[in-house]
C-alpha positions, 0 to 999 in steps of 0.5 A: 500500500505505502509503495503504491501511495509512493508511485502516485503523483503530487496531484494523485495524492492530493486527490487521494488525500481528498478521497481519504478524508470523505470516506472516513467522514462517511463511514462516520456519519453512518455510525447509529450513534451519529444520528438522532434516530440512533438508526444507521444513516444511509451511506451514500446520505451520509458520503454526501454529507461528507463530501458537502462539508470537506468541499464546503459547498453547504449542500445537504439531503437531511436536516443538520440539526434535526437529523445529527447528534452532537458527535454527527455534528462534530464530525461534520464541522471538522471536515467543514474545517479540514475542507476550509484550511487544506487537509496538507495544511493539518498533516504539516501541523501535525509535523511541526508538533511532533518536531519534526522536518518535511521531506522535499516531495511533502513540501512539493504536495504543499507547494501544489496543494497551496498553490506556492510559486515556490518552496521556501514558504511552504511550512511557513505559510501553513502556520500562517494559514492555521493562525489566522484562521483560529483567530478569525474564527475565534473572533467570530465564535466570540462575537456570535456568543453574545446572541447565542449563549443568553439564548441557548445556555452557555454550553450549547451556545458557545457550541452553535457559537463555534460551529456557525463561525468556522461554517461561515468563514469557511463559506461552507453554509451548514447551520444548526437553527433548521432554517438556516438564518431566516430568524436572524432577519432582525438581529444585526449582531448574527447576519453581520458576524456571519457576512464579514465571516464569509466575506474573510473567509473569500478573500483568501489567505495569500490575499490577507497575508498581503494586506496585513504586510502592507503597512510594512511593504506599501505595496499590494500584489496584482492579485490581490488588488483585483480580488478586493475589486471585484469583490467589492464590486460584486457586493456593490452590484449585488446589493443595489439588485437585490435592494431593487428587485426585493423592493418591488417584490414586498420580500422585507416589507415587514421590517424596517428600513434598516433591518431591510438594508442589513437582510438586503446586504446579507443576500448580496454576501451569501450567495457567492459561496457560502450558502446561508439563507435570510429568507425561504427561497422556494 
């Protein structure tokens, strides 16, 4: 098997790293006691679900909340975060724990994983990835506590606090409430914790390491200039479309104006990626 493992090539194996992870999520999910049924989910309900999280699309056949125990959850929101940082990124953690060094074909799969323009970086970059990432996320987990713990107790609201920050930031959409945001449409704590999550979270690491050494360097790279253009221009054109076509159509009539703008801001944010709902779509 390892010299098998040997003979693929760096694409090969990124793939198959990609395969390994879903299989084993699924094959977890489909434990009876990873359902609240405590009755075996399907496996291809649950090789779906697997496959959903790691590449973070927020594609779902059964209910996340309704249908999985708090270990189905668990699981799911660690291949949502696998998905999110790269599953090299996690193998490259675990060496620098354990102390010890990469072999030049590991740096070349992080090189190609990450997409590197070359080697040097690698390792380091991986830090920087997981760093910013659990600070991010730990900051939005922080901001999503003061609604969730008063609503939800301490533990279960430090929980769903967690989970739906490393959903949103890895734009992956899986939500624990049932219906995704839509009792959210007047609280601007939650939607907009949860759009700058997705908004971070889109942006790219190799786009925030370039903005947060700015200040040093006085200088952006191309790519990033024009992922901040376009992203913002996305969210600009969108938000006026939504403000526009949602207006005529009565969807937030109910609410205030500036819940209206919050909920219509929301709409221009989710649909890029990150699979959130403010409202019924049907």
């Amino acid at each position: 098997m390892r010299n098998w493992l040997k003979k693929l090539t760096i694409p090969q194996q990124i793939v198959m790293g990609f395969l390994i992870t879903v299989l084993v999520g699924a094959v977890l999910l489909t434990l009876p006691f990873a359902a609240k049924s405590q009755q075996a989910t399907p496996f291809l309900d649950a090789l779906f679900t697997a496959t959903s999280a790691v590449a973070v699309t927020g594609q779902t056949v059964v209910n996340t909340a309704d249908h999985w125990t708090l270990f189905g959850k668990t699981v799911i929101i660690t291949l949502i975060e696998i998905g999110a940082l790269g599953f090299m990124s996690i193998i490259v953690m675990i060496f620098v724990f354990m102390g010890k060094k990469m072999t030049l074909k590991q740096r070349l799969l992080v090189q190609e994983a990450v997409n590197l323009d070359n080697l040097k970086d690698a390792q380091s970059l991986i830090r920087y990835i997981v760093k910013l990432s659990l600070i991010i996320q730990a900051i939005g987990a922080f901001f999503l506590s003061l609604d969730f713990i008063p609503r939800l107790g301490f533990a279960k609201g430090l929980y769903y606090s967690v989970f739906h920050s490393i959903s949103a930031f890895a734009n992956a959409g899986f939500d624990l409430f049932g219906d995704s945001l839509m009792s959210f449409q007047k609280n601007p704590l939650v939607m907009l914790t949860i759009s700058f999550l997705i908004i971070f979270g889109g942006l790219g690491f190799l786009v925030w390491r370039d903005l947060l050494s700015y200040p040093k360097r006085k200088k952006l790279a191309v790519h990033t200039r024009l992922t901040l253009i376009t992203t913002l221009s996305i969210l600009l054109i969108s938000f006026v479309l939504f403000s526009i076509s949602e207006a005529r159509n009565g969807t937030f009539a109910h609410l205030p104006l500036p819940y209206r703008i919050l909920n219509y801001f929301f709409m221009a944010v989710t649909p890029r990626t990150a699979g959130y709902a403010n409202i019924d779509y049907r």
